[in-house]
C-alpha positions in Angstrom: 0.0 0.0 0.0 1.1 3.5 -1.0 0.5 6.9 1.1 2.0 10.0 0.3 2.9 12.8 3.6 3.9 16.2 4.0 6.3 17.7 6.8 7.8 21.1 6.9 11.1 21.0 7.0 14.2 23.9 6.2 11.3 26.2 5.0 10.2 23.3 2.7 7.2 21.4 2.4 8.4 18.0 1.6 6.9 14.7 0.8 7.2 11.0 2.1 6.4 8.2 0.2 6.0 5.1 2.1 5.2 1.5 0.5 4.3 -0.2 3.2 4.6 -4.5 2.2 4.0 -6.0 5.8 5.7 -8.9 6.8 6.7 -11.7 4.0 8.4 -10.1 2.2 12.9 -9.9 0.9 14.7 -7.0 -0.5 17.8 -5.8 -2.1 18.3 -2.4 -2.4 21.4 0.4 -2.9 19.8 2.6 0.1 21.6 3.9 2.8 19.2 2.5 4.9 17.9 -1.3 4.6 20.7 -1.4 2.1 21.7 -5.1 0.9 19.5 -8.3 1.2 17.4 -8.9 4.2 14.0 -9.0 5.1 12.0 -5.9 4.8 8.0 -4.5 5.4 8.4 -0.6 3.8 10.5 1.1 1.8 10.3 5.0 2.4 11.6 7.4 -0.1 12.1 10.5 1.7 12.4 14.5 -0.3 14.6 16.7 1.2 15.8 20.2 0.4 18.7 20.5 -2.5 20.6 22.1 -0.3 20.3 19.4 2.4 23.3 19.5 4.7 22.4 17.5 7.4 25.8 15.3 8.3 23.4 12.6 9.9 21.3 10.9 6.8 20.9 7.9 7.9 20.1 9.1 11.6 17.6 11.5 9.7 15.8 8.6 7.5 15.5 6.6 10.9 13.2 9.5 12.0 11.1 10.0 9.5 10.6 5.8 9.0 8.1 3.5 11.0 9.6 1.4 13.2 10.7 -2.7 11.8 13.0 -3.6 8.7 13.0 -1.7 5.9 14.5 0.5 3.1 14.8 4.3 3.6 16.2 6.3 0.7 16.5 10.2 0.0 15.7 12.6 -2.8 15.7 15.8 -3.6 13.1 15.6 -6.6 9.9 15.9 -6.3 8.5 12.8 -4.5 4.7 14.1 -4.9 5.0 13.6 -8.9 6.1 9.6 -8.5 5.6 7.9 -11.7 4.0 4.1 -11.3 4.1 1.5 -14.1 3.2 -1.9 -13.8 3.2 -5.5 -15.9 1.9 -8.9 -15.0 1.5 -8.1 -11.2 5.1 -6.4 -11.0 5.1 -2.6 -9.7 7.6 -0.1 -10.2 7.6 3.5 -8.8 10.0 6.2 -9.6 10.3 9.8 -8.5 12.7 11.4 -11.3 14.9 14.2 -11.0 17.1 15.1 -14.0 19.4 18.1 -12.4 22.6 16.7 -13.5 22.3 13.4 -16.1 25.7 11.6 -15.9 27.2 9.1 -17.9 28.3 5.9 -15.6 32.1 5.8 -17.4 33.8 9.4 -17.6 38.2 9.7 -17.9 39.4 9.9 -14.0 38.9 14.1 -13.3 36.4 14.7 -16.2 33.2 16.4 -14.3 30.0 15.9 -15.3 28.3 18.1 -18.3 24.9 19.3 -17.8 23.7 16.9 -20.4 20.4 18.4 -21.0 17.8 17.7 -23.7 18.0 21.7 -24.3 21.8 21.1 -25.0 20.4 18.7 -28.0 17.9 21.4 -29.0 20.7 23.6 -29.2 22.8 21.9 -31.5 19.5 20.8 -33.8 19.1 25.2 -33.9 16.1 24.9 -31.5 15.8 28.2 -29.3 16.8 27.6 -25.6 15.6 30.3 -22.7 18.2 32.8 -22.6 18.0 32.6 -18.3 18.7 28.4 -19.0 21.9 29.5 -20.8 25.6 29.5 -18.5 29.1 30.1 -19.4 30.3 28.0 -22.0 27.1 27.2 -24.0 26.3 25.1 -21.1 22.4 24.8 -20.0 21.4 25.3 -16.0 18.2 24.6 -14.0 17.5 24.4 -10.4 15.5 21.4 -10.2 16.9 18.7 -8.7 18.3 15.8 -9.5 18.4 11.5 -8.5 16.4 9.2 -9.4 14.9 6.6 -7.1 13.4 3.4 -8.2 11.2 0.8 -5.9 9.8 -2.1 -7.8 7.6 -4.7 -5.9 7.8 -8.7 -7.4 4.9 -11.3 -7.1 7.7 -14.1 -6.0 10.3 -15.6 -4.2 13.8 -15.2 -5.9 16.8 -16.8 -5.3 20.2 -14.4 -4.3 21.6 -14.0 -7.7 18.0 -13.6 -9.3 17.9 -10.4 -6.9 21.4 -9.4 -7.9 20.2 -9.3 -11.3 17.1 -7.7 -10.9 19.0 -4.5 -10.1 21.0 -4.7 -13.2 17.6 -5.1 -14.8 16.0 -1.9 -13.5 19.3 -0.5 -14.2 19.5 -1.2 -17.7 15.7 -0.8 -18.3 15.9 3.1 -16.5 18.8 3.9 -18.8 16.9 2.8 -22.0 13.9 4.9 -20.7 16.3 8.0 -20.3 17.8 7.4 -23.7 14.2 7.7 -25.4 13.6 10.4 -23.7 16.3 12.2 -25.0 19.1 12.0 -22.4 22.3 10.9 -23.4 22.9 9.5 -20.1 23.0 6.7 -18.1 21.1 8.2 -14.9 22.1 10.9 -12.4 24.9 10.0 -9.3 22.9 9.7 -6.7 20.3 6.8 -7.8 18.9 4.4 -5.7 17.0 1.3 -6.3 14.9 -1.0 -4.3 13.1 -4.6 -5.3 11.0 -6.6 -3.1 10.1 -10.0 -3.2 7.9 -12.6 -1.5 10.5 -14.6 1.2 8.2 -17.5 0.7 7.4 -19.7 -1.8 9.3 -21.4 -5.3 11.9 -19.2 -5.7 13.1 -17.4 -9.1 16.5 -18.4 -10.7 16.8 -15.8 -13.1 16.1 -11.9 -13.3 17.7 -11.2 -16.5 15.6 -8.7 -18.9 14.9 -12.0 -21.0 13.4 -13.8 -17.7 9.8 -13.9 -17.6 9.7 -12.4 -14.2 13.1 -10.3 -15.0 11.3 -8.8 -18.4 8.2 -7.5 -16.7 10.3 -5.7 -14.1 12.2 -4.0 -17.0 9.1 -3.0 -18.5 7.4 -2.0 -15.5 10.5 0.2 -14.8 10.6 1.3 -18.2 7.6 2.9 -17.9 7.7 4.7 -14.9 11.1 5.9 -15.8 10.3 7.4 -19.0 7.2 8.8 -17.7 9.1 10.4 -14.9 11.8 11.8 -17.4 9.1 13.5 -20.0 7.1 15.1 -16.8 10.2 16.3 -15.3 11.1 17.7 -18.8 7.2 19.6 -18.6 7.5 20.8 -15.5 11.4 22.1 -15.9 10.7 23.1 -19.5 14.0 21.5 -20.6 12.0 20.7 -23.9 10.7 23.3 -27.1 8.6 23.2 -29.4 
């Protein structure tokens, strides 16, 4: 189950998303909190300010989280305009924030471009905002960035069919960001989540080609892209 909170925080109001499982279910996630494989009942995905500075974030997920295992993860974006997608009886939820798109594989000291869609509009001769514009032909915008993915599964998997599941969300959020016109491979800060029942036949495989494995890629697939073309609407990264 799904329910979406407000708090005020650092002159901000914020939102909480919490999924909340109950018990019987197994997770794998990249989130500071929860993080690896273990049993789990919620997975919160918490906004916070851009200019969040608090030195204690995993101290500060612990408060805002209900008490058990879980998965607690952070994000600037806007958490109110999650994306959901689903396919076969797998869920995937994404909140999508496209400040700075990064390529996974840059030369040791390259920094990251602001690889925007209105840097390709740019180079086709599409007009861009002159306030977008920065030194250097470079394009600016003070949304935020990360993007968090939480994808609920039907069944019991095995350890290396969890494993792979995140390389599947991985691979099927890239390919989402790539039709949307981001030559990226996500942001820095992504984090991903995927439950599971604990009980029951469990899964060998999560590959994209798996049956269980291709429904999570499509399910992420869809909430991804659909994150990445409202966050383009309500940035207005895209013309014309």
């Amino acid at each position: 189950m799904l329910s979406l909170t407000h708090r005020h925080e650092d002159g901000a109001r914020l939102a909480s998303l919490l999924w909340h499982f109950g018990p019987g279910w197994r997770m794998i996630s990249s989130a500071m909190v929860g993080g690896g494989i273990g049993p789990g009942e919620w997975v919160l995905n918490a906004q916070v300010v851009g200019a969040y500075s608090r030195m204690d974030p995993i101290e500060h997920l612990r408060e805002l989280a209900p008490g058990g295992p879980g998965v607690g993860m952070m994000t600037a974006a806007s958490v109110a305009h999650y994306t959901r997608a689903g396919d076969a009886g797998v869920e995937a939820v994404a909140t999508v924030g496209l400040r700075v798109p990064t390529l996974a594989a840059l030369p040791e000291g390259v920094p990251d471009r602001e690889l925007w869609p209105a840097v390709r509009d740019r180079a086709a001769g599409r007009s861009v905002p002159p306030d977008r514009v920065v030194s250097g032909g470079r394009v600016a915008f003070p949304a935020p960035g990360t993007i968090n993915i939480i994808v609920s599964v039907p069944v019991a998997m095995c350890d290396a069919a969890l494993v792979n599941t995140v390389m599947t969300v991985t691979e099927a959020k890239s390919q989402a960001l790539a039709e949307a016109g981001y030559a990226c491979t996500g942001t820095a800060s992504d984090a991903v989540c995927v439950a599971v029942r604990a009980e029951g036949p469990e899964e060998l495989f999560g590959g994209p080609r798996s049956t269980w494995g291709a429904r999570i890629a499509r399910a992420v697939h869809g909430s991804v892209l659909s994150g990445a073309r409202a966050w383009e609407r309500a940035t207005g990264t895209v013309q014309g």
